[in-house]
C-alpha positions in Angstrom: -19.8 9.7 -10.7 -17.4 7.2 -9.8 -17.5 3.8 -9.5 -15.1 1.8 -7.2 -13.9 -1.6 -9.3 -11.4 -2.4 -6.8 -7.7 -2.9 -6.4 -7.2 -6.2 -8.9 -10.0 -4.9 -11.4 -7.3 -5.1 -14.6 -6.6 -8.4 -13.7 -10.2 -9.5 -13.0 -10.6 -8.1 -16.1 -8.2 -10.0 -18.1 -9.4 -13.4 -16.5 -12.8 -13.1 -17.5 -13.9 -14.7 -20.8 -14.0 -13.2 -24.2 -17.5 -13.5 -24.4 -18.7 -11.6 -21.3 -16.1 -8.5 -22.2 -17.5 -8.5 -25.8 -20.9 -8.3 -23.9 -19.7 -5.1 -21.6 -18.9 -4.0 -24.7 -22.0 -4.0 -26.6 -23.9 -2.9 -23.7 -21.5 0.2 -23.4 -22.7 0.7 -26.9 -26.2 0.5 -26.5 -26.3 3.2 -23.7 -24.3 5.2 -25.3 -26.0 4.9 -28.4 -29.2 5.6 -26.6 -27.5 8.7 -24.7 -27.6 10.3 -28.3 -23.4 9.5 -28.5 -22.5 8.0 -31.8 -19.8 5.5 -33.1 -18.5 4.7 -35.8 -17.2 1.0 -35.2 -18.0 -1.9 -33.0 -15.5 -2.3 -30.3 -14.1 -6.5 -30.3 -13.2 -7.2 -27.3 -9.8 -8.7 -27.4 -8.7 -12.3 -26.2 -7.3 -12.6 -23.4 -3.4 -12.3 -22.9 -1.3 -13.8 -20.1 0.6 -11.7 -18.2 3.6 -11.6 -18.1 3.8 -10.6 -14.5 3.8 -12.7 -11.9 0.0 -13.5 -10.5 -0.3 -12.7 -6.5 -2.7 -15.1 -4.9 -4.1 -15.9 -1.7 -1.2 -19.1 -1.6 0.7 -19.2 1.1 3.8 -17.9 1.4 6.9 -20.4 0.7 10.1 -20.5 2.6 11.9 -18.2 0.6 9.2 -15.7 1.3 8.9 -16.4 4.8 12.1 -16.4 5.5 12.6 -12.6 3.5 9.9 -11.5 5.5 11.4 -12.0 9.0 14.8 -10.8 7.7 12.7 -7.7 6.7 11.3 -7.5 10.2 13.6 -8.5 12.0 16.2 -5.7 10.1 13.5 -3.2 10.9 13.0 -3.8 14.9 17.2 -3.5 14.8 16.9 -0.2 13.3 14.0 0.6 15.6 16.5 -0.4 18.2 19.2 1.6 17.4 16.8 5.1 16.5 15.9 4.1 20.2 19.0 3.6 21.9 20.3 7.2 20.9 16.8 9.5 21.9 17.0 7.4 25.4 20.3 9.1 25.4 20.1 12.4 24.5 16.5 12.1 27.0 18.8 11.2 29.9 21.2 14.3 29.2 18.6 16.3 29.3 16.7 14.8 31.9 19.5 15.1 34.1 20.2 18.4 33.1 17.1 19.7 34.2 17.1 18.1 37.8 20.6 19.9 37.7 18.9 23.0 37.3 16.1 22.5 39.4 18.3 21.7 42.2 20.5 24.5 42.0 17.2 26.6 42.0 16.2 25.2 45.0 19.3 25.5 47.0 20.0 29.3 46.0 19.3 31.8 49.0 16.3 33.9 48.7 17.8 37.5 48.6 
């Protein structure tokens, strides 16, 4: 069985206080214990510890960031662009070529 805890679970995690981790804990025990499983030691849950990465919020994004991300876009509809610009050609060859071909079909003389 699986249970789905959700993308920002570790950091969730790590936010919450001491007290209601050490409480998982114990209650983690307890069924366990009651599964028939045994354990030697209590598990302490630990305090918690800033991270050192940086925190993604729901903040808006600052200049800097904006500004990356329509460089970003912008860089990608240029190479969209340009992938573009070079089937339409290689479409028109062909296109051409096969009204080329269809035309000589239609203009040679039924033997």
């Amino acid at each position: 069985m699986a249970v789905e805890l959700g993308t920002n679970f570790p950091l969730r995690w790590q936010r919450s206080p001491v007290e209601f981790r050490q409480n998982v804990f114990d209650e983690l025990l307890d069924v366990c214990s009651s599964l028939g499983g045994h354990t030697q030691e209590r598990i302490i849950a630990s305090p918690t510890r800033t991270s050192a990465l940086p925190v993604s919020s729901a903040i808006a994004a600052g200049p800097v960031e904006q500004e990356l991300k329509r460089s970003f876009l912008q860089n990608a509809d240029d190479l969209i662009e340009q992938q573009l610009d070079s089937v339409r050609v290689e479409l028109r060859k062909w296109l051409h070529g096969e009204m080329n071909r269809l035309l000589q079909d239609s203009l040679k003389k039924p033997e």
